[in-house]
Backbone as CSV, one residue per row, in Angstrom:
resi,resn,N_x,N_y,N_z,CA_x,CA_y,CA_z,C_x,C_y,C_z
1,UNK,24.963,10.983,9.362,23.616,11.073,9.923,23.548,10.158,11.137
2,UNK,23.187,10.408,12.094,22.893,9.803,13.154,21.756,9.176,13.050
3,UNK,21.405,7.978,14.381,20.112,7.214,14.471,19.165,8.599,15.024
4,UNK,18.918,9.807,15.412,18.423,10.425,15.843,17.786,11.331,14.508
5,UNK,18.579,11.251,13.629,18.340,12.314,12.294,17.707,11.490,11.312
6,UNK,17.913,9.933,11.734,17.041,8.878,10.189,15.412,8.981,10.294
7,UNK,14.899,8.941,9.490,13.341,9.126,9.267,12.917,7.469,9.968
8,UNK,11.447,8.065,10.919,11.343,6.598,11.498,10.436,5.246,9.934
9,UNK,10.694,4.518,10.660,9.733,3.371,9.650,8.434,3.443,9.585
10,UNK,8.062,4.302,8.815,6.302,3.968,8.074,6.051,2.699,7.326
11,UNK,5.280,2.149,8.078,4.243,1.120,7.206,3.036,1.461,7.160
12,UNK,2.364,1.242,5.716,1.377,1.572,5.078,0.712,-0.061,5.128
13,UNK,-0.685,0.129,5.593,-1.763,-0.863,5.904,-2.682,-0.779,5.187
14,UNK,-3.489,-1.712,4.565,-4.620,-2.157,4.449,-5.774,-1.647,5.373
15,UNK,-6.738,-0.429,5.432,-7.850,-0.220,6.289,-8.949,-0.712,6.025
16,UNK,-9.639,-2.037,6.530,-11.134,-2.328,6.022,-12.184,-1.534,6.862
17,UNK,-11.509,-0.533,7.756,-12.464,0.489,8.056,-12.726,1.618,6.795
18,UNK,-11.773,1.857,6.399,-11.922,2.909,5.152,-12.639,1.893,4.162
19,UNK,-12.175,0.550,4.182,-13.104,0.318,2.961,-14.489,0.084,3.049
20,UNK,-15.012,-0.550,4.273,-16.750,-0.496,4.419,-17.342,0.800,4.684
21,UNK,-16.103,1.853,5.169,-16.642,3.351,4.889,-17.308,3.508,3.630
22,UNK,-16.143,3.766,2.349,-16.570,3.907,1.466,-17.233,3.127,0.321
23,UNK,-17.651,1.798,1.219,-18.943,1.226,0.657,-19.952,1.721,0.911
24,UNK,-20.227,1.649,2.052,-21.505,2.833,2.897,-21.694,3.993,2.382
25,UNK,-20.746,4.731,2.139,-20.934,6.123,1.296,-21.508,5.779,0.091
26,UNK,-20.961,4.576,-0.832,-21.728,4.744,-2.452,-23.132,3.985,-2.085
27,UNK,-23.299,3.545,-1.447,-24.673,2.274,-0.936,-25.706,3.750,-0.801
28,UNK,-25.147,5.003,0.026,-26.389,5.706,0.883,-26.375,6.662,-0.619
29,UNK,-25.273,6.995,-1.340,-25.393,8.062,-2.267,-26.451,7.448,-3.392
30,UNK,-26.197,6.044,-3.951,-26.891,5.631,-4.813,-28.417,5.475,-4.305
31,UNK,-28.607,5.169,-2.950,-30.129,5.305,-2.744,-30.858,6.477,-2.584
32,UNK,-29.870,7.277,-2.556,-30.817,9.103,-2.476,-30.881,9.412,-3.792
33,UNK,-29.655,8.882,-4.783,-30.285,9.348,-5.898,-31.682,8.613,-6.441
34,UNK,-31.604,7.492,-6.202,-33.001,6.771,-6.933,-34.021,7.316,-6.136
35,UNK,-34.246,7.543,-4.853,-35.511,8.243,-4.398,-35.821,9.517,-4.470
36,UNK,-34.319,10.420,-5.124,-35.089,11.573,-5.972,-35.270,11.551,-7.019
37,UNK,-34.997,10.481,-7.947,-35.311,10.655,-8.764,-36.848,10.181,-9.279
38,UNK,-37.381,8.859,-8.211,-38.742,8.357,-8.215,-39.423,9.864,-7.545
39,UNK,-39.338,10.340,-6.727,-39.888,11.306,-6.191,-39.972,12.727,-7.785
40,UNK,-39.138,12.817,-8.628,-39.106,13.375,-9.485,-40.102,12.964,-10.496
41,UNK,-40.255,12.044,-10.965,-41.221,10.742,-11.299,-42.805,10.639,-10.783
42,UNK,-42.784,11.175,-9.572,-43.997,10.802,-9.008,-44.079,9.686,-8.187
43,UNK,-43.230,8.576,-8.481,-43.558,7.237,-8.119,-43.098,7.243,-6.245
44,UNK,-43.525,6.357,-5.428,-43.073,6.483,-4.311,-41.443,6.341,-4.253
45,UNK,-41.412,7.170,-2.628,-39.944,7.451,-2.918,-38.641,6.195,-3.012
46,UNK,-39.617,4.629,-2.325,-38.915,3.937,-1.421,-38.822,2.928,-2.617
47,UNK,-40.061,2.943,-3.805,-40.045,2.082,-4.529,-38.423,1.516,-5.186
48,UNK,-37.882,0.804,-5.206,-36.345,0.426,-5.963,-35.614,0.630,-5.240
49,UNK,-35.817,1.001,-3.845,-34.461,1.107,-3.526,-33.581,0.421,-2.901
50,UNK,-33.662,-1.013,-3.210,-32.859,-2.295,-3.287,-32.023,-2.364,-4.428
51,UNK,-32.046,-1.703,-5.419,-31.390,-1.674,-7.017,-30.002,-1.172,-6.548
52,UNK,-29.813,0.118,-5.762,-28.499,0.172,-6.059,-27.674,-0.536,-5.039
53,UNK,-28.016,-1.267,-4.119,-27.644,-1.927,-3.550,-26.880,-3.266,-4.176
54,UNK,-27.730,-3.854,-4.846,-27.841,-5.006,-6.086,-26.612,-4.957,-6.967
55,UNK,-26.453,-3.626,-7.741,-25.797,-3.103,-8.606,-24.192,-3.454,-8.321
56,UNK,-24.210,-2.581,-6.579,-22.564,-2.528,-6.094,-22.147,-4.008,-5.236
57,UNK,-23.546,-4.863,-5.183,-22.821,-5.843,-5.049,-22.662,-6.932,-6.199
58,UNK,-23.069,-6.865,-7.570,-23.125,-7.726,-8.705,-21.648,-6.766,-9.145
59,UNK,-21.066,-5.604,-9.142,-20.077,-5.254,-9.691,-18.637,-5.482,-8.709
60,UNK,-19.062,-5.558,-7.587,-17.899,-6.488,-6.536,-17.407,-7.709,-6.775
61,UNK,-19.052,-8.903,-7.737,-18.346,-9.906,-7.474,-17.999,-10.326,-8.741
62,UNK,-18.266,-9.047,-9.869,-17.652,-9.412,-11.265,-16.441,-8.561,-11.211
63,UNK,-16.118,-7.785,-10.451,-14.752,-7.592,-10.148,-13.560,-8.546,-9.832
64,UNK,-14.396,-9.015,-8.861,-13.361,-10.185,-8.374,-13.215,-11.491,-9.103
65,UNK,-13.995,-11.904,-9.980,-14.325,-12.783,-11.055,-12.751,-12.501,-11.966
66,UNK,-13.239,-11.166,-12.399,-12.363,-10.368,-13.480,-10.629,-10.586,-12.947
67,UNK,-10.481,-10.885,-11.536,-9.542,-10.836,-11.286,-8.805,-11.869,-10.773
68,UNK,-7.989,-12.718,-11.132,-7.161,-13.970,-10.428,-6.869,-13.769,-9.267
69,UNK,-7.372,-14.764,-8.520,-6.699,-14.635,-6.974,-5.277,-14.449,-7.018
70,UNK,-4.719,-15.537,-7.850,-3.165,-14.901,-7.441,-2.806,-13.538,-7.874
71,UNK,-3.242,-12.559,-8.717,-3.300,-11.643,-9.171,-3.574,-10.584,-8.120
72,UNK,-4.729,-11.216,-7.507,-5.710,-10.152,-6.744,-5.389,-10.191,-5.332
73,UNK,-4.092,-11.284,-5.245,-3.615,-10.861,-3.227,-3.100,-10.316,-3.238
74,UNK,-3.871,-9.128,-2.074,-3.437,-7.766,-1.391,-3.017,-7.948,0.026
75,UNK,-1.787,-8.754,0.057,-1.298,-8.537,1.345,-1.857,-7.483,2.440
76,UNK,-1.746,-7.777,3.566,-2.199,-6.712,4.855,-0.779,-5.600,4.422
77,UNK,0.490,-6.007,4.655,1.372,-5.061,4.650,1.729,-4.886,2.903
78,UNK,1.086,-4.163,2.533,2.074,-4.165,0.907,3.115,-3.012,0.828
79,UNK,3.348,-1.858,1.421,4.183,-0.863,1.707,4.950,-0.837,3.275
80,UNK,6.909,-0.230,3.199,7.119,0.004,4.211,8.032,0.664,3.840
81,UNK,8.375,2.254,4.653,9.668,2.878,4.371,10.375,3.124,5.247
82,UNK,11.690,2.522,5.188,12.654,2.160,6.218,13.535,3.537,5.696
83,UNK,14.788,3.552,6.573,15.799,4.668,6.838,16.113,4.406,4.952
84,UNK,16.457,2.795,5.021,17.910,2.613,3.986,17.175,2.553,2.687
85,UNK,15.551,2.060,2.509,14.783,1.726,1.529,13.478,1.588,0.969
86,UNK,12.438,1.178,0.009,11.225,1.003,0.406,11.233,-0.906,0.000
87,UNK,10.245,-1.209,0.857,9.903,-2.061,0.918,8.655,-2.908,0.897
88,UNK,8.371,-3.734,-0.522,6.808,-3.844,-1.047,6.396,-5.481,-1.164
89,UNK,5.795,-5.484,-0.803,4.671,-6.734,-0.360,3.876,-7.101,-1.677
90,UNK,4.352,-7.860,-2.735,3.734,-8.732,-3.877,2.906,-9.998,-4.050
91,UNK,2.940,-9.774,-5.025,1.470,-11.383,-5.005,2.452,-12.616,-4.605
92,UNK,1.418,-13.583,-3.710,2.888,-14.623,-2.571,2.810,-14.242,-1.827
93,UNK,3.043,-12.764,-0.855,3.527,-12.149,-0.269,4.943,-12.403,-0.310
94,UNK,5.651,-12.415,-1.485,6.598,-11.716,-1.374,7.500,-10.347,-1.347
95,UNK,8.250,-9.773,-0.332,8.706,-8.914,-0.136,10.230,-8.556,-1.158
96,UNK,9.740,-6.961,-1.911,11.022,-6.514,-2.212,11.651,-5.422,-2.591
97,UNK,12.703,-5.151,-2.089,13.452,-4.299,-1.207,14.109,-3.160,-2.369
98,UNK,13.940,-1.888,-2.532,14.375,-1.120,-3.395,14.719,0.104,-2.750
99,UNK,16.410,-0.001,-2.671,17.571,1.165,-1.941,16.995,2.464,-2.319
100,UNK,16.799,3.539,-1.366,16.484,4.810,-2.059,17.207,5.327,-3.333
101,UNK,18.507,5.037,-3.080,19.349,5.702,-4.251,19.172,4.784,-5.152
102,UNK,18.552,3.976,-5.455,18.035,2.921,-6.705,17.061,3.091,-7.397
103,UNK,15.592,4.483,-6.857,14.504,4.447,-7.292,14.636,5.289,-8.809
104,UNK,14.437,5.304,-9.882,14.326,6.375,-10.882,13.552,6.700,-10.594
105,UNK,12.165,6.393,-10.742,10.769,6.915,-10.489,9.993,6.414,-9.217
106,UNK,9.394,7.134,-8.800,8.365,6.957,-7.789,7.286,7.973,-7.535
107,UNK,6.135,7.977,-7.878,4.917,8.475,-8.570,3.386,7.691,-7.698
108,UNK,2.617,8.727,-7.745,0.816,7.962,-7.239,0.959,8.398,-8.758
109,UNK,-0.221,8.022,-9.340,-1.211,7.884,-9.868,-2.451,7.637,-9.662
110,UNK,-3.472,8.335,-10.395,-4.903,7.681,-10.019,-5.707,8.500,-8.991
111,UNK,-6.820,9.092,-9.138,-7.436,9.841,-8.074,-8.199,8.762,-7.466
112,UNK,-9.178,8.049,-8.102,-10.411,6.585,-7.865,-9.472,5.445,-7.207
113,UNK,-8.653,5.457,-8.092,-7.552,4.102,-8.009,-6.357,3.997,-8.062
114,UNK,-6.244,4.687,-6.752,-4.384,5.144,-6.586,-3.638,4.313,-6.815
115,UNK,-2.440,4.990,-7.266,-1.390,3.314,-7.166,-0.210,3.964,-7.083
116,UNK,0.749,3.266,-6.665,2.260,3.729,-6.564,2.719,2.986,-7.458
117,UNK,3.777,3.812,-8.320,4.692,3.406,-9.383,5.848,3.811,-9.100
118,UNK,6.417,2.470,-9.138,8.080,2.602,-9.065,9.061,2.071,-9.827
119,UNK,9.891,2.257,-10.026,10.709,1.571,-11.046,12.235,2.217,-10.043
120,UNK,13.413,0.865,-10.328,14.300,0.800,-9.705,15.251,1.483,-11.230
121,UNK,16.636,2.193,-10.602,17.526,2.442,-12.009,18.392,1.216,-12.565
122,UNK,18.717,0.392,-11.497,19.436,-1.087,-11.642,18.736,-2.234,-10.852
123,UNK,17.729,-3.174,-11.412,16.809,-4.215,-11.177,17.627,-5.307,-10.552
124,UNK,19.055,-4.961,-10.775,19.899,-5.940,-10.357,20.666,-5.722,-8.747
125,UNK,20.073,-4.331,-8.081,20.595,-4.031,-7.047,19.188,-3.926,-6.142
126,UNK,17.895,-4.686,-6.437,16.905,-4.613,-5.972,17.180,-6.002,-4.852
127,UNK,16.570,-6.373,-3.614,16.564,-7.629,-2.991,15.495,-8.225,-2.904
128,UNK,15.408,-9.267,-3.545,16.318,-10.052,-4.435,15.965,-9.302,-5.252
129,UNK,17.169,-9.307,-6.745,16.804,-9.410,-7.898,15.741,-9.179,-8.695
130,UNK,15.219,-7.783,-9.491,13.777,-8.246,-10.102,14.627,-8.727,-11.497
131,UNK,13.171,-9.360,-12.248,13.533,-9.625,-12.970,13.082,-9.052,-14.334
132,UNK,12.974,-8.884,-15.826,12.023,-8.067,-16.397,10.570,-8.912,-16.344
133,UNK,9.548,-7.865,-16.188,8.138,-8.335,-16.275,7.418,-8.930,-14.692
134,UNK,8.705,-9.244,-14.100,8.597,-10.103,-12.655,7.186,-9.781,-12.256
135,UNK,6.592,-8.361,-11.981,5.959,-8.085,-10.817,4.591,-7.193,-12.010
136,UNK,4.643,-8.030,-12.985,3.839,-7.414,-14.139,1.975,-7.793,-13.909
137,UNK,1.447,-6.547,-14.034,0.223,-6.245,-13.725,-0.619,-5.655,-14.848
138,UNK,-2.509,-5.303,-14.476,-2.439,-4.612,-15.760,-1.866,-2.921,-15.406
139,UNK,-2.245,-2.352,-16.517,-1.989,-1.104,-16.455,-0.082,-0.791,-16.820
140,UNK,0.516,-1.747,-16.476,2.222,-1.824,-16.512,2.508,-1.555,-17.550
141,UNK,3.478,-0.428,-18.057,4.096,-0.148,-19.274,5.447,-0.519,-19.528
142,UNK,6.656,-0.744,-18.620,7.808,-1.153,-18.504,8.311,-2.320,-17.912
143,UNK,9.272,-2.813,-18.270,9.401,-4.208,-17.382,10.063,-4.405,-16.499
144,UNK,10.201,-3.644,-15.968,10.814,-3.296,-14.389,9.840,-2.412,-13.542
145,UNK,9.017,-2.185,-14.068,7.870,-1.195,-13.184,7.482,-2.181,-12.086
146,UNK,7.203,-1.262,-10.639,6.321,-2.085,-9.256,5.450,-1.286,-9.379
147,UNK,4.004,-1.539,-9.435,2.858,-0.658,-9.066,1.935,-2.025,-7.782
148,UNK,1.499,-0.441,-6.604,1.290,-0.691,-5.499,0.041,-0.045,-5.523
149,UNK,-1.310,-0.716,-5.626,-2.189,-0.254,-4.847,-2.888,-0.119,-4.078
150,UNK,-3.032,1.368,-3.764,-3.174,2.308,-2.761,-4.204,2.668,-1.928
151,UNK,-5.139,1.478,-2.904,-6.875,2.073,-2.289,-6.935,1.604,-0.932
152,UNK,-7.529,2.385,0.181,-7.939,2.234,1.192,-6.907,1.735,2.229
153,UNK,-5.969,2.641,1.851,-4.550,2.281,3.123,-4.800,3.733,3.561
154,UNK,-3.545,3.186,4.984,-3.434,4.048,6.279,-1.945,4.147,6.376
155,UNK,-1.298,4.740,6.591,-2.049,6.365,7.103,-2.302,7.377,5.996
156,UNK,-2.346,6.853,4.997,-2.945,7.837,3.838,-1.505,8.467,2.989
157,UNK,-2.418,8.720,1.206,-1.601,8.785,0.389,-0.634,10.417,0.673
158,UNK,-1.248,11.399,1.419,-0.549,12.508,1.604,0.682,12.297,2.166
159,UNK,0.598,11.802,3.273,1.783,11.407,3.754,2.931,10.552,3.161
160,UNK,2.520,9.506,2.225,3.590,9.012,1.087,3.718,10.047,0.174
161,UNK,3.165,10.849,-0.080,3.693,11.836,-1.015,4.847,12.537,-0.491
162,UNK,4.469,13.106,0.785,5.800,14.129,1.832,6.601,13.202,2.131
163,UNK,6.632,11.446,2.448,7.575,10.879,2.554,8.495,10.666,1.471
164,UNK,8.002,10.123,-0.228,8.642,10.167,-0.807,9.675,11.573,-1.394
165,UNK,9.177,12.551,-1.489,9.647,13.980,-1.716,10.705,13.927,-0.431
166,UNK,10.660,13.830,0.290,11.490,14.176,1.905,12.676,13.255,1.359
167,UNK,12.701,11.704,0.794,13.536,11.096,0.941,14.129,10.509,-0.161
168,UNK,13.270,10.894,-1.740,14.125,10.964,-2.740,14.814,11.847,-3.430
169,UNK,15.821,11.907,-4.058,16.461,13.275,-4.577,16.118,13.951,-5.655
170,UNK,15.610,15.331,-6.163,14.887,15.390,-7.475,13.839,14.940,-7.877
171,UNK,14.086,14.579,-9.575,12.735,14.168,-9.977,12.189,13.112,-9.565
172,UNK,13.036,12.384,-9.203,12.691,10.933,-8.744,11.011,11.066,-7.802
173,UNK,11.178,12.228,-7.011,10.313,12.309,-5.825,8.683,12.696,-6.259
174,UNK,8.073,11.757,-6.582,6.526,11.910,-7.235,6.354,12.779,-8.450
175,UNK,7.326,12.979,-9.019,7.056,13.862,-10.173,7.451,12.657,-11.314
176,UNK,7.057,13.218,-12.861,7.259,11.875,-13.723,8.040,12.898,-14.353
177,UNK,9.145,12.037,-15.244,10.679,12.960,-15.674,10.293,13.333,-16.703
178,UNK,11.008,14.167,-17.210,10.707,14.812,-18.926,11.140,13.641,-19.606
179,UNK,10.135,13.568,-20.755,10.388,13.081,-21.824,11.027,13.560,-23.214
């Protein structure tokens, strides 16, 4: 393969335009529903409609409560796919490096709360080294699993889907293997 035939380097970003988008979207949806539903009611239309406002910001900051900072850093770069590998951005920001021909699985999950799941076939040919449990989160079922999430990155999950399919072999490529 030539440098002309290798797939170029995608990095996947962090968009806080997509994310105050889709704050704005649940902020305007939750206030049309309460003013049809006061309007359903009788009551004026405008009455409450500070509540759902209230709501999505008391569940932001018991989110983040719920969640350890060290737990909860989301690097700017947490995804990158190079010619030789992918390459993922962990809590620390540490970076690590998993050879295409190393991935068993690589999978989204999640429509609300995407995430990439990966798991290497030898943890010992990862750079550096994982270790079991290393990069352990909730939701994790194995101890070599990386899960990456996905919410509100660029350039969007379609395109990691056609990248991973394009550049892993088989099942490996977003599909989950028979059991």
């Amino acid at each position: 393969m030539t440098a002309a035939d290798e797939p170029p380097t995608i990095e996947f970003r962090r968009s806080r335009g997509r994310q105050v988008a889709v704050l704005a979207a649940a902020v305007l949806t939750a206030a049309l529903a309460v003013a049809a539903a006061n309007l359903a009611s009788g009551d004026p239309w405008w009455d409450g409609l500070w509540t759902p406002a209230l709501w999505i910001l008391a569940l932001g900051l018991l989110r983040g409560a719920a969640r350890p900072s060290s737990a909860g850093h989301r690097p700017q770069l947490p995804l990158r796919l190079t010619a030789d590998q992918l390459e993922v951005t962990g809590p620390g920001g540490r970076t690590l490096a998993v050879g295409w021909s190393n991935i068993a699985r690589a999978e989204i999950t999640g429509r609300f709360y995407p995430v990439l799941v990966i798991e290497p076939a030898d943890p010992e040919r990862t750079i550096p080294p994982l270790a079991r449990w290393e990069w352990a989160v909730a939701g994790q079922s194995r101890p070599y699993e990386i899960r990456v999430p996905l919410v509100h990155q660029r350039p969007g999950r379609d395109l990691l889907r056609r990248e991973l399919a394009r550049r892993l072999p088989g099942p490996a490529a977003g599909r989950r293997p028979a059991r």
